[in-house]
Legacy VTK file of the C-alpha trace (Angstrom):
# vtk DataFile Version 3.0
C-alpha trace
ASCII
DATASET POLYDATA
POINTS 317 float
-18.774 -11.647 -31.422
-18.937 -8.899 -28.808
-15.701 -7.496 -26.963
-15.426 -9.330 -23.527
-16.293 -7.536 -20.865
-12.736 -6.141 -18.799
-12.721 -5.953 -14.913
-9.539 -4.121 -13.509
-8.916 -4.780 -9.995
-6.532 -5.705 -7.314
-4.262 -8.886 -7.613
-4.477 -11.526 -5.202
-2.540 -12.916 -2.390
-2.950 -15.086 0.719
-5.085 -17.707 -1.403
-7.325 -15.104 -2.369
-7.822 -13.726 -5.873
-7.922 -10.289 -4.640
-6.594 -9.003 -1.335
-9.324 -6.062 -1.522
-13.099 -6.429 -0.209
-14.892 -4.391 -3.500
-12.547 -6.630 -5.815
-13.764 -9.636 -4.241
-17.099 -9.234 -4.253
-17.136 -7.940 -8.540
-15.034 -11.289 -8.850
-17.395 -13.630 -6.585
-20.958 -12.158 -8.494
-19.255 -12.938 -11.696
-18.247 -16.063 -11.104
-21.731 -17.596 -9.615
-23.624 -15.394 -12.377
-20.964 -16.565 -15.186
-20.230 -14.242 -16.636
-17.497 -14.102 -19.311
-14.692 -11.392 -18.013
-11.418 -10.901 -19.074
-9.840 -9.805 -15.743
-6.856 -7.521 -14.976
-4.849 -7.866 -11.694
-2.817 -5.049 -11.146
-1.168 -2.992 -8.333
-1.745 0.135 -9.488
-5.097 2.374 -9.465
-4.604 4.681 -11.357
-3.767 1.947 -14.903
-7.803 1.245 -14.169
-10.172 3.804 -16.682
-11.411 5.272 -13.517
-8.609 5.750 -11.612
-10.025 3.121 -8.713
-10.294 -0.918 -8.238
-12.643 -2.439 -9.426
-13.173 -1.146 -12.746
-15.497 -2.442 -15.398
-15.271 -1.232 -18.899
-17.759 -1.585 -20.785
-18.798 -1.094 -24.126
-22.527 0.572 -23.744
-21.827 2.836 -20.508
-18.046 3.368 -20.613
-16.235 2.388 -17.025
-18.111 1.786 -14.245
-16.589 1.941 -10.508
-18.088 0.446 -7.153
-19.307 -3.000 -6.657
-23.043 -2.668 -6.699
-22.950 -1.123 -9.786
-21.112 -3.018 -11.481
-23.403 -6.129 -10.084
-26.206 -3.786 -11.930
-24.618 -3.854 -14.976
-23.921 -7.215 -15.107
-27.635 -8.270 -14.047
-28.796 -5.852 -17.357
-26.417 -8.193 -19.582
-28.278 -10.877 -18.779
-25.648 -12.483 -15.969
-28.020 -12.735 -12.440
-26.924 -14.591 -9.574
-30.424 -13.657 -8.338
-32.589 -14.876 -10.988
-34.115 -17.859 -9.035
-34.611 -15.769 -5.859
-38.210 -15.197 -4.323
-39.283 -12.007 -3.526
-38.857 -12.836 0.091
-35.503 -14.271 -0.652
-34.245 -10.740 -2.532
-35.644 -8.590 0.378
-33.428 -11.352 3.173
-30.272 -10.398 0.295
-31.209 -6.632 1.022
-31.277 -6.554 4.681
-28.098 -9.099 4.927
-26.586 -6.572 3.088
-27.206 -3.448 4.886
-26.242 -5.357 7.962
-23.128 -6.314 6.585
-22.020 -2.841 5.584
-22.920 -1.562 8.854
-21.910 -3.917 11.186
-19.045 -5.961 9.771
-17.308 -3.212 7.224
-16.063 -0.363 9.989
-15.199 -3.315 12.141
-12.725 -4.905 8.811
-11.349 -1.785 7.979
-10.336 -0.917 11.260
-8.827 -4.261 11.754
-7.455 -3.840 8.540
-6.448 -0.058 8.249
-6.669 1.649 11.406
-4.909 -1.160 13.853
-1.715 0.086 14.142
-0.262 -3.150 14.548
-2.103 -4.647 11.294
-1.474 -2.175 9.194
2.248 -1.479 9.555
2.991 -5.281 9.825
0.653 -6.393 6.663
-1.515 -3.860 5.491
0.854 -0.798 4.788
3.799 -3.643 3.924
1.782 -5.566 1.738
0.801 -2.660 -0.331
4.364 -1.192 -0.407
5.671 -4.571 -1.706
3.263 -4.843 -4.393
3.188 -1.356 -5.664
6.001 -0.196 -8.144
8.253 2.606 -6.890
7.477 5.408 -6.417
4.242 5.237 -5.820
4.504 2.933 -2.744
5.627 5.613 -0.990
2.772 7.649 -1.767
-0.481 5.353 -2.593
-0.326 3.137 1.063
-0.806 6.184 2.593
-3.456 7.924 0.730
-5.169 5.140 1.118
-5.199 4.804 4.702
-6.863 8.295 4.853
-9.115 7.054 2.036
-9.917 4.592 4.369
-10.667 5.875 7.308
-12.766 8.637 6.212
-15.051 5.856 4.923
-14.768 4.349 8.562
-15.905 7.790 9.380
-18.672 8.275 6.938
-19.985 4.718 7.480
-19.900 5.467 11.050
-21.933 8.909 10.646
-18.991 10.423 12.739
-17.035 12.997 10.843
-14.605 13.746 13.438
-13.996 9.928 14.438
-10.978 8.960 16.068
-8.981 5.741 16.272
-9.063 4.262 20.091
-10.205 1.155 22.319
-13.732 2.553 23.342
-13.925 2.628 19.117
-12.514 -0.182 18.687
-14.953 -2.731 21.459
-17.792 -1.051 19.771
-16.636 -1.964 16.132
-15.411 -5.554 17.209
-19.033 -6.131 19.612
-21.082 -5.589 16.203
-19.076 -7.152 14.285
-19.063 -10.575 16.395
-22.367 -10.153 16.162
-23.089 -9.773 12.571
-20.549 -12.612 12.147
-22.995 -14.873 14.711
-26.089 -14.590 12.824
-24.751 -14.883 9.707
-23.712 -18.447 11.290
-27.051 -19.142 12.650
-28.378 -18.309 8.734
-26.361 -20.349 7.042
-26.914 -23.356 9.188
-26.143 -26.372 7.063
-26.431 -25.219 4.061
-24.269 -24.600 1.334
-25.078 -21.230 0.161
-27.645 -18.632 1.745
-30.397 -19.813 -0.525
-29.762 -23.283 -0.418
-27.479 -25.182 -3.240
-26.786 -22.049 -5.896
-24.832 -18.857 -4.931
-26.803 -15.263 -4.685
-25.248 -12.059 -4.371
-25.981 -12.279 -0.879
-23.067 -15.067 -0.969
-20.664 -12.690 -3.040
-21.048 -10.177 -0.356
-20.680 -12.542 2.657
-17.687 -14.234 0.905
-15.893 -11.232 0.263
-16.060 -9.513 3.625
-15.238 -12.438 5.341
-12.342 -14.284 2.956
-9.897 -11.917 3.945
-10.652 -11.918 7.535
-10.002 -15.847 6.984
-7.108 -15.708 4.961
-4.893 -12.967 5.665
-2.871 -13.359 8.860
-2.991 -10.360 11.776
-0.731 -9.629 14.520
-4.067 -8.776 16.107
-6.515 -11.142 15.558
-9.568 -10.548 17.115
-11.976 -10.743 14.568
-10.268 -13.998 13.118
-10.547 -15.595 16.463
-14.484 -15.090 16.667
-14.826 -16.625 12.599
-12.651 -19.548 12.933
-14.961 -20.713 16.305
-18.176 -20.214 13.738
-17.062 -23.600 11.997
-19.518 -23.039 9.142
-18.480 -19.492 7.924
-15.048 -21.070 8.154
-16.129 -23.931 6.101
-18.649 -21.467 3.119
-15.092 -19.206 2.907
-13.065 -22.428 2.215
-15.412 -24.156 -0.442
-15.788 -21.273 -1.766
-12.158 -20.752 -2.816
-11.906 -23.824 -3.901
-14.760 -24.146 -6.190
-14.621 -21.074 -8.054
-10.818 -20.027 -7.271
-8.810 -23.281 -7.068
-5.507 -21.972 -8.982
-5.758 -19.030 -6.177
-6.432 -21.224 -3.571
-3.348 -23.512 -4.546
-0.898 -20.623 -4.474
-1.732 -19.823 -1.140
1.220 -21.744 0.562
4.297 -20.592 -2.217
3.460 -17.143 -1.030
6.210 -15.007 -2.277
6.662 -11.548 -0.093
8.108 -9.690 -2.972
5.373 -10.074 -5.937
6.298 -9.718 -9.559
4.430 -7.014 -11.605
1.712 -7.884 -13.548
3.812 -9.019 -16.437
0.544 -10.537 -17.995
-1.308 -6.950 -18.185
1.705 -4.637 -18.521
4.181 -6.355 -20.628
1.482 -6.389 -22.953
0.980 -2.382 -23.098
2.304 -0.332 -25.717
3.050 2.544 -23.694
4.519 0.965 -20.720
7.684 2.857 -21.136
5.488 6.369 -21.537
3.188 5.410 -18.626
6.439 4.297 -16.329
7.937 7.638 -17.046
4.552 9.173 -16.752
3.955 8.020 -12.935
7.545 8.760 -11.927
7.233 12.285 -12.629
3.530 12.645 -11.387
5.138 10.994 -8.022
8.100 12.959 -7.905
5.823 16.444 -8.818
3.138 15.765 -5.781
5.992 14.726 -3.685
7.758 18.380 -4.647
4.374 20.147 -4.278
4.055 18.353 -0.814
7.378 19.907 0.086
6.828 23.595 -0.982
2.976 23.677 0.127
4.684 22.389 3.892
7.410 24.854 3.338
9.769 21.803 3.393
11.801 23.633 0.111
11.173 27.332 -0.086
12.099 28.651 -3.598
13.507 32.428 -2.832
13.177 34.811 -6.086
16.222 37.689 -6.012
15.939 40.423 -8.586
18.872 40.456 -11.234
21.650 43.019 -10.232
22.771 45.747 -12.596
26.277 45.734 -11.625
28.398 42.829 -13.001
26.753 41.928 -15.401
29.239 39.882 -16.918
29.055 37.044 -14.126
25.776 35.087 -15.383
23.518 33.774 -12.121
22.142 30.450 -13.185
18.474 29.646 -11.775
18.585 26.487 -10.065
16.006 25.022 -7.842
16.988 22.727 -5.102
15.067 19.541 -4.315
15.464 18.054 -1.394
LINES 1 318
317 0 1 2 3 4 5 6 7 8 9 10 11 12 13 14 15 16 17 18 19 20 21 22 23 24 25 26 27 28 29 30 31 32 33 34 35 36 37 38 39 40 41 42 43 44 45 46 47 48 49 50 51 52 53 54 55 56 57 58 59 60 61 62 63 64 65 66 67 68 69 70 71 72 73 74 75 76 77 78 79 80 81 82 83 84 85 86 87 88 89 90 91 92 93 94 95 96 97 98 99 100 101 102 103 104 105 106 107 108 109 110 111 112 113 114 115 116 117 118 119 120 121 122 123 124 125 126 127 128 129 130 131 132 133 134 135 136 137 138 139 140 141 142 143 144 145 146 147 148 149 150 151 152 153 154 155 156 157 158 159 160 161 162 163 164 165 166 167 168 169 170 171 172 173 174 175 176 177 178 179 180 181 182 183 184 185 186 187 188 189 190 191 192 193 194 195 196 197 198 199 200 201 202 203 204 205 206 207 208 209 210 211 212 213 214 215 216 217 218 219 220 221 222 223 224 225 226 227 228 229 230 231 232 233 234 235 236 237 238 239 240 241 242 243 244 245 246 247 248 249 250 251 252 253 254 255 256 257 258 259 260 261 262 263 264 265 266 267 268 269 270 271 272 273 274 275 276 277 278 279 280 281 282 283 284 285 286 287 288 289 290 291 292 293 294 295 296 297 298 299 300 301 302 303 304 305 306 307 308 309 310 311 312 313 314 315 316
């Protein structure tokens, strides 16, 4: 019997299974397509084979990264969401798509990463809770410039900056994508009637979170809670295909464990806990002399007493 296939990505909170959009969507596809993964929540990148979340290793094409490959992959093995889809129906999946990642994405991340309020309140917090020191001193922020260079790439704006003319434009598309989504969906249960596409992995996942995760600044919650149907797809959702994450949703702790289940288990944790200490504590150190925090000054050895030795030593501030 074949190795299972292993997905590595963010661990849940809020009643979600994973607080992170990509995650949720690998996680939603292979649940409606079924297929067989043995999953790894964990807080920490760079323990993925590609260094990012998700992560699917594989046993034909090593690790792959991003969701829509991954979706690929999974559609070669045999495990497609899409399989009963008409043509017309796969090029509606297509266009819902491209609308999503144009008008609802910049619109979540700012809301998500770029807020101020969100992000140092829940974003930036949440992160620095659930990542093992040191690294949440290092990875929150990283990835809030990860993050808004994508806002700036998917934005075709390379010099984009944060501020409320930005922010009406973002929030104006995105109530709008978010409105005829509603008017798609109608009654039904899933985009294509009583079975879940892709189409419904995508929607799910951009809009769970949105649902889910309370904001100080809410704006974008506000406008999905008045579509009563989105509300109501996001909730059956979670409770069809996530119920023990949907049940943990109230018992929400605001210090998480680690990931006992994935790391206990490793036979290097000791090496690779010693391993990211000193990679944190080196970039932090580089950081410092590159920004001429610590200055290391090199004096050459005098030839008079010589008996008194002049130990080296480096200070680290």
């Amino acid at each position: 019997m074949a190795a299972p296939l292993e997905l590595f990505c963010w661990k849940g909170d809020y009643g979600l299974p994973s607080v992170d959009v990509d995650c949720l969507t690998v996680l939603a596809y292979a649940k409606f397509a079924g297929a067989p993964l043995k999953v790894h929540k964990i807080t920490n990148p760079w323990r993925s084979p590609t260094g990012t979340l998700p992560a699917l290793k594989t046993r034909e094409e090593g690790s792959i990264s991003q969701p829509s490959k991954i979706i690929i992959h999974l559609r070669k093995q045999k495990y497609n969401a899409d399989y009963d889809l008409s043509a017309k129906e796969g090029a509606d999946t297509l266009a819902f798509v491209s609308l999503l990642e144009e008008k609802l994405l910049p619109a979540l991340i700012y809301t998500l990463w770029i807020d101020s309020k969100n992000y140092v309140d829940v974003t930036r917090r949440w992160y620095a809770e659930n990542i093992s020191f040191p690294l949440n001193f290092l990875l929150p922020n990283r990835m809030h410039c990860q993050q808004l260079e994508k806002l700036r790439l998917v934005r075709g704006d390379p010099v984009l900056e944060p501020g409320e003319q930005l922010e009406k434009e973002l929030y104006r598309d995105a109530f709008e994508c978010m409105t005829l989504l509603s008017q798609r969906l109608g009654s039904q249960k899933f985009f294509f009637g009583d079975s879940p596409s892709s189409l419904d992995a995508y929607v799910f996942a951009h809009l769970a979170p949105l649902l889910k995760i309370k904001l100080p600044n809410g704006k974008l919650q506000q406008h999905l809670t008045s579509l009563n149907n989105l509300q109501q797809y996001c909730t059956n959702i979670l409770a069809l295909y996530f119920p023990s994450d949907a049940r943990e949703a109230p018992g929400r702790k605001t210090h998480a464990q680690p990931d006992s289940s994935d790391l206990d288990n490793e036979p290097h944790k000791r090496r690779n806990q010693v391993l990211s200490v000193l990679f944190a504590v080196g970039a932090m150190l580089g950081y410092a002399i590159l920004t001429g925090i610590v200055s290391i000054k090199r004096e050459r050895p005098q030839l008079k007493n010589s008996g008194h030795d002049d130990g080296d030593e480096e200070d680290e501030d």
